[in-house]
N, C-alpha and C positions, 0 to 999 in steps of 0.2 A: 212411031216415035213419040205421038203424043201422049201415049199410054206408059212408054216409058221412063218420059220426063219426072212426072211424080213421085214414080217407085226412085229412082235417084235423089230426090229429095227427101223422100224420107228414109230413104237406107245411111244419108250424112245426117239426119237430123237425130238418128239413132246411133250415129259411131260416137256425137259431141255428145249426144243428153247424158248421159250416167258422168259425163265430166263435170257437168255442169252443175246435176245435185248431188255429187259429193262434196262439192266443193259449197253447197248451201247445208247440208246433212244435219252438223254439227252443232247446237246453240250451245256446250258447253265444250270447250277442246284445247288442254295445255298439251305441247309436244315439245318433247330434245329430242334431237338426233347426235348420231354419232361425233360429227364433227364439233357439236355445241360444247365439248369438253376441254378446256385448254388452259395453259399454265403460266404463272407469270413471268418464268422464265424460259428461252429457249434451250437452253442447253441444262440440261440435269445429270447433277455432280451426287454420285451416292452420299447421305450425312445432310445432306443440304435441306434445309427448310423452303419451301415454296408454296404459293398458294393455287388451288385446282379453282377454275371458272368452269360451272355452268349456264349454257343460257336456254331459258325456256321461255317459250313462244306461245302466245293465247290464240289459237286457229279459230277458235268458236266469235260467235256473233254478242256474246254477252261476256262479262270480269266475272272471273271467276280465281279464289284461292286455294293452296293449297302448301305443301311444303317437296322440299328437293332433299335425296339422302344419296351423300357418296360413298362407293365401298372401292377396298384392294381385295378383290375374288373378295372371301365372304367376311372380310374384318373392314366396321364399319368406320368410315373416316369425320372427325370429329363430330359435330350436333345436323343435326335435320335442320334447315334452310327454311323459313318463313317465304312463301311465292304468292305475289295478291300483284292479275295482270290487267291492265283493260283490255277489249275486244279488238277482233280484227287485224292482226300477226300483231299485235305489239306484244315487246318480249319484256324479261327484264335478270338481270345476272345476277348470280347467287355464287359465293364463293367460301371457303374453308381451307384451312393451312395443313398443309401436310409433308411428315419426312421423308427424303426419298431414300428408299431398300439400295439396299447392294444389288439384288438381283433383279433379272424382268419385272416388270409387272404390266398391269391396265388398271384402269378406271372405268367403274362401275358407276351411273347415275341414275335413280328411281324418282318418277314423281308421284307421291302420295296424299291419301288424306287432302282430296280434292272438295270444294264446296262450292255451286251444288258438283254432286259426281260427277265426275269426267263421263261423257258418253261415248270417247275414242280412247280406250288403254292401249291400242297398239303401238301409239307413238308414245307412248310414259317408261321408257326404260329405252338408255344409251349405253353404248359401251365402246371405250375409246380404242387406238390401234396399243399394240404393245410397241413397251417403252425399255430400252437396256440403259440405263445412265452408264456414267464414267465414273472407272472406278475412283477410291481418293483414298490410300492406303492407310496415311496420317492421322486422317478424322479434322484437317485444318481446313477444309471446304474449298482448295484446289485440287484441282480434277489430278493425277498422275502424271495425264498427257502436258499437262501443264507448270507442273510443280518444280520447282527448284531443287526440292530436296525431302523425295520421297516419302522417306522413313522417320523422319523426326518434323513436330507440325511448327511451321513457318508462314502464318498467313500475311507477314510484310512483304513475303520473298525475298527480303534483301538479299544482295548479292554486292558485297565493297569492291571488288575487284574485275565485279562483271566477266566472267568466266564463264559462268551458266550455273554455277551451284552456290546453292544459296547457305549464306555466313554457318549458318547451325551446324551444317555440316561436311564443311568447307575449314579441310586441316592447316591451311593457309589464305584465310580470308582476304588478305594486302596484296595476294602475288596471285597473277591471273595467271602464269607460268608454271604455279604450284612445285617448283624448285624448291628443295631443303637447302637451307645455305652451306655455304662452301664451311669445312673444319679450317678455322684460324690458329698457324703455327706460332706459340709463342715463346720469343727469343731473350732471353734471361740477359736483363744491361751486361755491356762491357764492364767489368773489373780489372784492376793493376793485378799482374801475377810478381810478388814479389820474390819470386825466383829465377827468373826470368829476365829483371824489367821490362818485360815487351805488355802490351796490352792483350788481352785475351777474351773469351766468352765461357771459361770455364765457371760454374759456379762457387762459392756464391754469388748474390746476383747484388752484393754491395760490400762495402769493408766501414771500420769503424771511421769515423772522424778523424778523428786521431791517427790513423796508421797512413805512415809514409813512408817513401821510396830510398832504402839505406842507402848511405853515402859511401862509403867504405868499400874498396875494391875486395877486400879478403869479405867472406860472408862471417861470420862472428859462429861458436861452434855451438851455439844453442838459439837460437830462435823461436819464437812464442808462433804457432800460426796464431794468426789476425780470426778474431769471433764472425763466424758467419751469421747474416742477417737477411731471411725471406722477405720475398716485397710481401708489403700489408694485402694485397690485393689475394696472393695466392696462398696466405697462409689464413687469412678470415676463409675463405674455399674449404683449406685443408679439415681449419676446425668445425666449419658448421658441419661439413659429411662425416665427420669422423665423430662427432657428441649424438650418443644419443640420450633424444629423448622421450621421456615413459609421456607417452600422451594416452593413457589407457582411462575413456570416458566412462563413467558407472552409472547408465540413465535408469529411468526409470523402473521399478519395480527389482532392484539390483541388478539389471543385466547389461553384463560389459558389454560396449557398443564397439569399440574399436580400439587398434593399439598400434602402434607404428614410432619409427623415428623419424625425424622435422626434415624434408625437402632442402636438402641446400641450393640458396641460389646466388650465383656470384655476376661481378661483370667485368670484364676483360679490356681495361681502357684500349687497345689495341682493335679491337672489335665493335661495329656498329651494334653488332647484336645479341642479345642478352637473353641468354640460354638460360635451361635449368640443368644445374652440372652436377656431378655427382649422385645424381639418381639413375639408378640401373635396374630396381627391382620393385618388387612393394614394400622393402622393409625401409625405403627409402622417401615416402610419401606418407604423412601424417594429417590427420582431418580429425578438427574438434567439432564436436558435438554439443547442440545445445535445445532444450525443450521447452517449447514456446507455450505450450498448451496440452492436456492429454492425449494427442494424435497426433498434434504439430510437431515437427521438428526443424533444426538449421544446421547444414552441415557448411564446414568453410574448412578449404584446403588451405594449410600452415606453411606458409612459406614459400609463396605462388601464386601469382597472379594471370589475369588472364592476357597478357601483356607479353608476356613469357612463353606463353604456349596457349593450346587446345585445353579447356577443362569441360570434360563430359561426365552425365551422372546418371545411374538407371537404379528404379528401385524393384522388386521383387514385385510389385503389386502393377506393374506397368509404366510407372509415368518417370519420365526422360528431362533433363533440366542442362544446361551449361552454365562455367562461370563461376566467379572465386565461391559463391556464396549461391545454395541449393537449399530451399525454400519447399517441403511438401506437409500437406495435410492425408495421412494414412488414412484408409477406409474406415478401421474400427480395430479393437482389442484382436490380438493374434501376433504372431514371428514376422517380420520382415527383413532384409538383406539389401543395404546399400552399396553398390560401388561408386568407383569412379576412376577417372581416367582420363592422363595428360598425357597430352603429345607436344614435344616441346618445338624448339623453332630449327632444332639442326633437323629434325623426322625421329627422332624416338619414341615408342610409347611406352608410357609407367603405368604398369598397373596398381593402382592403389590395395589398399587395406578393406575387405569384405568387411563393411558395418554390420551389427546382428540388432537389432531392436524384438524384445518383447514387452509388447503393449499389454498390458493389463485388464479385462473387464470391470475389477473392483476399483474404479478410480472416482475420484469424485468429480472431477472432469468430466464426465462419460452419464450424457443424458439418459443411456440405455440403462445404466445402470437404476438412475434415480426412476423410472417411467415402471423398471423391474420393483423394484421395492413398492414402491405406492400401489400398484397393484397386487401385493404382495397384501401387504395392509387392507388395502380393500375387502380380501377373500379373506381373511384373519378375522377382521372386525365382522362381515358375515357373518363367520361362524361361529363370534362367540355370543350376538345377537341374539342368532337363532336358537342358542343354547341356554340363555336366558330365558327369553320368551318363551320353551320348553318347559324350562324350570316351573317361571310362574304360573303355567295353567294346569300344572302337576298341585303344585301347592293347592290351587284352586279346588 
């Protein structure tokens, strides 16, 4: 027994040792581990800006500096991290802002460009779990799962009626119901029928001043009918949908931008609610054009407000707007194709007048252009330089 006391003591004094001076090994030793990589937000929204945290940890017995580099697989995530630790696990976090992908990814973190050199590389490269964000179709930095209104970007969410879908595109913002109102029938005043004397509903819908009820029991053998007279309400109606007008815009560079007749819109004293009538098609719907700048435009629907109905507007190049008055800056010189589109308060939609816009390269607006020439000039002025200076050592 006493012989084997010993050997027991040194068989533990052998399982601890190697723990022991590994753990003294090292006088220079930055380390990350996996878990040291984390973001300042919990939840990642695809499009979304956030910034990644590493932290790195000085294991060695002396400070020692060096820098931290994060990658997505093998695209490098902005600038290399300045790392300067003191001794003995103190750490210290190093951070960098980055987009988040539509799709999977991880994060890669390297620690580099140590001083003096790291004596333990095994711990100097991290690499985080994989990551799926949410998707955000809109590009307005709510998640789908979250969003009001998918397809068109909305980052107030407003939502006036509190329904679930948010105003932009939400064809009845006011009514959480989302009910088209009722069709209001309307009943033309009573009139004297003076053939009759009884009172009636036939039209028209007044008689002159002047005209009264004959006295005479025999009818007289010629009688004048009494002048008919539309109420103002339904004849201003009749004339705006029935005038048209040339709204044909001639923008820039001479291209006809658009051409239609003026939106009538009336209001029905009988009726709370104030429709847009007489519009049935596109030839019905009129949008002036105007050019703010060499790329800028303003389109404004004639004779409609957003009060009135839904006014929605897409341009060919991607970007989405609502409301009387549609505000874009184009990419650059090229064709583009504006719509738009009202959905009025009983549920119909109008489709508008397809805008055409051609932009022009040659405009004086258009930096590209001026950046073209001056460089232009620069190779010109070169070469007749050099053609010079040729000359003169010919002469020579």
């Amino acid at each position: 027994m006493r012989t084997l006391r010993p050997l027991a003591i040194l068989a533990a004094a052998a399982f601890f040792l190697p723990t022991v001076v590994v753990a003294d090994t090292f006088t220079y030793d930055l380390g990350i581990t996996n878990t040291d990589i984390t973001f300042s937000k919990g939840t990642l929204v695809a499009g979304d800006t956030v910034r990644i945290y590493g932290r790195v940890t000085n294991w060695g017995t002396k400070d020692i500096s060096g820098y931290m580099t994060f990658y997505q697989s093998e695209q490098l995530i902005g600038n290399s991290q300045v790392v300067t630790v003191r001794p003995n696990a103190s750490y210290d976090d190093v951070w960098v802002d980055f987009v988040v992908p539509k799709g999977s990814f991880n994060i890669r973190g390297e620690i580099k460009g140590t001083t003096p050199q790291d004596e333990n590389p095994a711990n100097d490269i991290a690499l985080s779990p994989m990551f799926t964000p949410l998707a955000d179709t809109d590009g307005d930095l709510i998640a789908d799962t979250q969003d009001n209104c998918i397809d068109i970007s909305n980052a107030d969410q407003k939502d006036t009626d509190a329904d679930g879908k948010g105003d932009v595109c939400d064809a009845y913002p006011n009514d959480a119901t989302n009910t088209p109102p009722s069709s209001v029938v309307v009943t033309p005043p009573a009139v004297a029928n003076t053939n009759s004397g009884s009172v009636g509903t036939n039209p028209p819908a007044s008689l002159p001043s002047a005209a009264v009820k004959p006295t005479v029991t025999t009818p007289p053998k010629s009688v004048a009918k009494p002048a008919t007279t539309v109420p103002s309400t339904v004849a201003t109606a009749q004339a705006s949908a029935t005038t048209a007008v040339n709204a044909l815009a001639v923008g820039v560079d001479g291209s006809v931008e658009g051409a239609s007749t003026t939106l009538a819109v009336s209001s029905d004293a009988t009726s709370d609610a104030i429709g847009v009538s007489g519009a049935t098609s596109i030839n019905d719907v009129s949008v002036s054009t105007a050019r703010l700048s060499w790329n800028t435009y303003r389109f404004t629907v004639v004779g409609a407000n957003s009060s009135q109905g839904f006014i929605a507007w897409q341009t060919s190049d991607g970007a989405t707007g609502t409301g009387d008055i549609f505000t874009h800056v184009f990419h650059g010189s090229g064709s583009y194709t504006v719509g738009v589109t009202v959905t009025t308060l009983d549920g119909k939609t109008i489709q508008g007048p397809m805008l055409h816009l051609a932009i022009s390269f040659f405009n004086i607006g258009n930096w590209k252009l001026w950046a073209a020439l001056l460089a232009g000039a620069g190779i010109v002025g070169t070469i007749v330089w050099l053609l010079l200076r040729r000359g003169a050592k010919e002469r020579e």
